[in-house]
NUFI-941716 format. One line per 2 residues: their letters; for each residue z, y, x of C-alpha. Coordinates in nm, 3 decimals. Each point is the difference from the previous one (the first is absolute). Example, Ala and Ser with C-alpha at 12.3 -4.5 7.8 and 13.67 -1.06 7.14 Angstrom:
2
as = 0.780,-0.450,1.230; -0.066,0.344,0.137
REM end
This chain:
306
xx = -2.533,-2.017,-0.959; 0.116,0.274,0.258
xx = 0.022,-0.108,0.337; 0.395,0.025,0.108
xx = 0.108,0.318,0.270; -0.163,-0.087,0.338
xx = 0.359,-0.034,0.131; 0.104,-0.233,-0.267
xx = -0.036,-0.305,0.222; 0.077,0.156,0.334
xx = 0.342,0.069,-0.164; 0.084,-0.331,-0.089
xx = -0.072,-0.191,0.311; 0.078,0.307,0.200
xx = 0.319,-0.007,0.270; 0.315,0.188,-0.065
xx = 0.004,0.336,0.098; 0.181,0.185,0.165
xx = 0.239,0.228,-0.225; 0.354,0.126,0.056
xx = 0.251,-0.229,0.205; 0.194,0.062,-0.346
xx = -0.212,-0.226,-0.156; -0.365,-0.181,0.019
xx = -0.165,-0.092,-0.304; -0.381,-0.085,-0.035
xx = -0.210,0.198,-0.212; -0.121,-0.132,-0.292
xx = -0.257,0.152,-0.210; 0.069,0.182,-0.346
xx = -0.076,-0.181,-0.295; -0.053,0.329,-0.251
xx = -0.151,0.327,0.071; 0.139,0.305,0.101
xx = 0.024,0.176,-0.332; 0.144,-0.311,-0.132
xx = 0.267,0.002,0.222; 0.088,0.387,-0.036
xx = 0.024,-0.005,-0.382; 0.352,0.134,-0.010
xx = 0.043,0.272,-0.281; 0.227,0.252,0.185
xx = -0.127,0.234,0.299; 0.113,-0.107,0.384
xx = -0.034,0.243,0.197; -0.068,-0.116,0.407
xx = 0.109,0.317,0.188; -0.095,0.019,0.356
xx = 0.367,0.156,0.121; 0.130,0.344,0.098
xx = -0.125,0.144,-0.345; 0.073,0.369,-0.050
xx = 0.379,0.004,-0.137; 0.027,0.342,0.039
xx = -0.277,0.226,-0.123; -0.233,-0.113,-0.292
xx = 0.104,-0.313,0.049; -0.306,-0.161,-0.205
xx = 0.038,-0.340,0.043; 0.370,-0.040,-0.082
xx = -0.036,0.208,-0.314; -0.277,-0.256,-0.106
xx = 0.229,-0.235,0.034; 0.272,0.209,-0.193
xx = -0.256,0.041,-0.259; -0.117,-0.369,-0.038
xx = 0.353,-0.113,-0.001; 0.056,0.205,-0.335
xx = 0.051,0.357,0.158; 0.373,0.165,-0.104
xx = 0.117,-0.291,-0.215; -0.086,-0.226,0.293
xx = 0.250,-0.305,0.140; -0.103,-0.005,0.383
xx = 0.119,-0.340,0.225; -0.035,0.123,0.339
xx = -0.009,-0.335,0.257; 0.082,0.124,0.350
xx = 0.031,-0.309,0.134; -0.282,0.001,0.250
xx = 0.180,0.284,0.198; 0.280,-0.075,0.247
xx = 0.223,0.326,-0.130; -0.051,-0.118,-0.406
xx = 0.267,0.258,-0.155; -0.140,0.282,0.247
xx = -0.409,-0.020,-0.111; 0.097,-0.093,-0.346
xx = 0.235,0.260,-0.048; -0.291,0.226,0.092
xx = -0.251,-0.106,-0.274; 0.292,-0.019,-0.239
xx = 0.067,0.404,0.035; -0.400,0.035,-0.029
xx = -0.044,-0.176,-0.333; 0.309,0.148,-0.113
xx = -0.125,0.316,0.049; -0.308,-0.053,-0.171
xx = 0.194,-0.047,-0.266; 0.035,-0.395,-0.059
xx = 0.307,-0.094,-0.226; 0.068,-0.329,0.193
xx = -0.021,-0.107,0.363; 0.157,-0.292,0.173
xx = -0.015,-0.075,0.355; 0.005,-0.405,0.027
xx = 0.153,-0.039,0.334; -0.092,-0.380,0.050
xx = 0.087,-0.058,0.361; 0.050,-0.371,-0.033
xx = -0.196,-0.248,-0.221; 0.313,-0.054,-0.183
xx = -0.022,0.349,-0.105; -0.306,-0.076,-0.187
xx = 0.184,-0.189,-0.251; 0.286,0.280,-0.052
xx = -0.030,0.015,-0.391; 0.061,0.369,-0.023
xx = -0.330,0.035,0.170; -0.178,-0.212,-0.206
xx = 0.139,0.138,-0.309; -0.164,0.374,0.171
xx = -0.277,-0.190,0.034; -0.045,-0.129,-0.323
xx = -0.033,0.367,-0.175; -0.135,0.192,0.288
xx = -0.312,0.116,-0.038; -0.150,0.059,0.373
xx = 0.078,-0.179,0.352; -0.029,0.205,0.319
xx = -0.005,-0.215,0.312; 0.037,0.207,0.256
xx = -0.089,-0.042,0.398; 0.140,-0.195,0.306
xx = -0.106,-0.327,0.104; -0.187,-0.217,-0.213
xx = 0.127,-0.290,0.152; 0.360,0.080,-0.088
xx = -0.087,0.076,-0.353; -0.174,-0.314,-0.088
xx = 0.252,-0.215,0.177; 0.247,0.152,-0.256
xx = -0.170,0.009,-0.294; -0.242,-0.218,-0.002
xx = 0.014,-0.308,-0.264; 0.353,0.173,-0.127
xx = 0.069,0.071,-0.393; 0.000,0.300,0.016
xx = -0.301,0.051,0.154; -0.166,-0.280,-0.205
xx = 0.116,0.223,-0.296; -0.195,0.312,0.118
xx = -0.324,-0.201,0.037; 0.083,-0.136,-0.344
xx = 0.038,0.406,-0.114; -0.308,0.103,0.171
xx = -0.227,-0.241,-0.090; 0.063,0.025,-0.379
xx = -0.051,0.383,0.039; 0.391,0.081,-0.050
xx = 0.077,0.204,0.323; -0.195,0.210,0.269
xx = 0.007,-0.151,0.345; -0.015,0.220,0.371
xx = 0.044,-0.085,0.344; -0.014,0.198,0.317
xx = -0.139,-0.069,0.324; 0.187,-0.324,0.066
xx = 0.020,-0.014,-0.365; -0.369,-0.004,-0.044
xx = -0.051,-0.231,0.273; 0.148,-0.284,-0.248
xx = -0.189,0.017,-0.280; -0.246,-0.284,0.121
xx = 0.044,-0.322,0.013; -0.073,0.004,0.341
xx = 0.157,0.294,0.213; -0.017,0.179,0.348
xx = 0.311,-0.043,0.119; -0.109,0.164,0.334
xx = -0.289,0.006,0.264; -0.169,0.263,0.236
xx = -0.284,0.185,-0.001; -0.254,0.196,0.202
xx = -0.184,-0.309,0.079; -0.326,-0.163,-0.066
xx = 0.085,-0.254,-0.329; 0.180,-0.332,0.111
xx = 0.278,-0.195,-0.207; 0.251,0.031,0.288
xx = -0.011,0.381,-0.115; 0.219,-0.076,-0.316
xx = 0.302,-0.235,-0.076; -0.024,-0.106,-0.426
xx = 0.298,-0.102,-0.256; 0.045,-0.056,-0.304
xx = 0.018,0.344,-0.256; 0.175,-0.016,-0.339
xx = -0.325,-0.017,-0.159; -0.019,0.238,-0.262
xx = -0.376,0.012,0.049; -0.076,-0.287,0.209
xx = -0.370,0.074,-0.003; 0.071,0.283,0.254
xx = 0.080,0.046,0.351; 0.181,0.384,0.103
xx = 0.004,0.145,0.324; 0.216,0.343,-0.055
xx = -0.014,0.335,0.234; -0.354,-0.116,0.061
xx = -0.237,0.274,0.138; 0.338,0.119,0.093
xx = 0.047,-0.251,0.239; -0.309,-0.126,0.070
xx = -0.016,-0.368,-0.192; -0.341,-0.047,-0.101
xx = -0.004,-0.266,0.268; 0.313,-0.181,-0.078
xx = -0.117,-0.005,-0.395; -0.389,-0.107,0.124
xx = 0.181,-0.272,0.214; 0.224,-0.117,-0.304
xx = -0.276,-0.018,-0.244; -0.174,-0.234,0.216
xx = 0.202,-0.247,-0.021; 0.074,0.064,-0.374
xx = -0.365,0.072,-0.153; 0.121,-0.048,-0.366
xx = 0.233,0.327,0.044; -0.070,0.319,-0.074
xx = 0.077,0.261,0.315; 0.201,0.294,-0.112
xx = 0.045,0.259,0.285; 0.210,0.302,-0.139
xx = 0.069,0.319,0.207; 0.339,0.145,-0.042
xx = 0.086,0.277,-0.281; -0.291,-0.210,-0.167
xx = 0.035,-0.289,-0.310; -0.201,-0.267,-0.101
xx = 0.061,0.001,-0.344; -0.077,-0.358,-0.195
xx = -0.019,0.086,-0.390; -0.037,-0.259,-0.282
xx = -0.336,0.021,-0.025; -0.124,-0.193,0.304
xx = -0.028,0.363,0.198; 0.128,0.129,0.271
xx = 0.036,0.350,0.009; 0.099,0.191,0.346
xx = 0.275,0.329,-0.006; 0.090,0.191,0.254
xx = -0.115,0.191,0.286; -0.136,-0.242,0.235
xx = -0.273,-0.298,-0.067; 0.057,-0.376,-0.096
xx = -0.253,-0.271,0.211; -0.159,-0.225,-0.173
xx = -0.086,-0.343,0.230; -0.178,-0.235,-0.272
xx = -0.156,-0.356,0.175; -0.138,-0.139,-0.372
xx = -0.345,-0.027,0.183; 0.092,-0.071,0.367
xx = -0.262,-0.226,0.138; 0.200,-0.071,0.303
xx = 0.270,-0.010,0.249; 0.082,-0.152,0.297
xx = 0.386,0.023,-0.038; 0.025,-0.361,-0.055
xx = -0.189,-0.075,0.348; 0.154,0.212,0.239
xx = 0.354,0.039,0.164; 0.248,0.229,-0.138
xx = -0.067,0.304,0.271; -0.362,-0.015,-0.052
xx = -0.262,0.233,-0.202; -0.021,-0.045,-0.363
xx = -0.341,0.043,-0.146; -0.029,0.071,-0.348
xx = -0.371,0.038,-0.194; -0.104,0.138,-0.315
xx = 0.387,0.124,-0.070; 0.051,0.328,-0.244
xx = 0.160,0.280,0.089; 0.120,0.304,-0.254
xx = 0.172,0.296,0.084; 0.146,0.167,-0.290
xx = 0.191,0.359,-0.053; 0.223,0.167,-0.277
xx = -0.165,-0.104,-0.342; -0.229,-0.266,0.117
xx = 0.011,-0.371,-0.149; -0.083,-0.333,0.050
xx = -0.085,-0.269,-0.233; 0.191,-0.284,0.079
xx = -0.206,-0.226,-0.233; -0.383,0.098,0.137
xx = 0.124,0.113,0.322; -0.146,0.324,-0.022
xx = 0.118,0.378,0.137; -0.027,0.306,-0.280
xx = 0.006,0.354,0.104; 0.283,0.174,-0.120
xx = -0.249,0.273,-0.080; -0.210,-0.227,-0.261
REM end
């Protein structure tokens, strides 16, 4: 018989930690694997924020595509920003002028809102959801655990409807989430504050504008305390893109990290106070570019150029 994850028991008897003042929660270990968990049949994309929406624009015509390209029905969810009508009006004019017949802004600025039946009825035929960016905070405290976004999961997960979110939309795809934190620092837990995401893929934990903004510490410093995560660091203009398959596949014009603590021997984050040095052996590390993949079931990078 396999001997359990070294942290298996230091989990259980382990202390609370210290998360967001939002909420504390202990962590608990996963009970099915990775691939398992991400065996949705529709593509999410996990877009690392100020993608190109001028030029090329590469990742949002992936997303245009995926969603079922001209005869597309496009829900755009601007609820994470604090001017709703004023972003979503913006991706609105850029999907209609890549030609999509139907686009919707769901302007849910209350949880109430969530229940409006007209949305849910969009919802119901659409055929892609754009979440766009803001504060992850304010998006899951007004959507989380509603109908209507208990429907999308529903839609996504039975391969109905192509799912996107931007920057604070990508930061809620886990069921875990960064909800904010520093960086610049050696690797301690008082670094980063954690919530609860929407949990589209709760196997994962995304830090957005990464390189961009210098998180590899922050996401190194969450992933200690949550070992059972994968750590997806994704630069702007850059997509992590989660297909049906069990692969990731990364878009765009910067990289996606890779943090990946399946064979961490140790840590000392359960040992030392929250301002104090993590250490962190035997953790993997991939840094991946336009076309690269990872296999989410064998935990293993593939050149884009194979």
């Amino acid at each position: 018989m396999a001997r359990p994850p070294w942290w298996l028991h230091q989990v259980q008897t382990d202390l609370e930690f210290r998360l967001s003042p939002v909420l504390k929660i202990k962590l608990m270990p996963s009970e099915t694997s990775l691939a398992q968990q991400t065996s949705f049949k529709s593509s999410i994309l996990v877009i690392g924020g100020a993608e190109d929406k001028v030029h090329g624009k590469e990742i949002l015509a992936s997303f245009f595509r995926r969603s079922g390209g001209t005869g597309a029905a496009i829900a755009i969810i601007p609820s994470a920003s604090r001017e709703p009508l004023l972003i979503g009006d913006r991706y609105q004019r850029i999907f209609e002028d890549m030609g999509v017949a139907k686009v919707k802004v769901l302007d849910v600025r209350d949880r109430i809102h969530a229940e409006d039946r007209y949305y849910q009825e969009f919802v119901e035929d659409c055929t892609g959801v754009f979440m766009t960016g803001g504060d992850q905070l304010r998006l899951c405290g007004l959507l989380a655990d509603t109908p209507l976004m208990e429907r999308i999961r529903q839609r996504i997960h039975s391969g109905e409807i192509t799912l996107a979110g931007t920057s604070a939309g990508a930061a809620v795809m886990g069921h875990h989430m960064i909800a904010g934190g520093s960086s610049g620092e050696s690797p301690n837990r008082g670094l980063v504050d954690l919530a609860m995401g929407l949990g589209m893929i709760p196997e994962i934990i995304v830090d957005q504008h990464f390189h961009n903004r210098n998180r590899m510490v922050r996401l190194l410093s969450t992933i200690a305390v949550h070992p059972d995560r994968l750590g997806i660091g994704i630069d702007e203009d850059t997509a992590a893109v989660f297909e049906q398959e069990g692969y990731l596949e990364v878009l765009g014009r910067g990289t996606v990290t890779i943090v990946d603590a399946q064979d961490l021997t140790h840590t000392n984050q359960s040992r030392v106070d929250t301002s104090e040095p993590l250490s962190l052996h035997n953790l993997h590390l991939h840094i991946l570019c336009h076309g690269d993949r990872y296999d989410l079931k064998n935990h293993r990078p593939m050149s884009g150029n194979l």
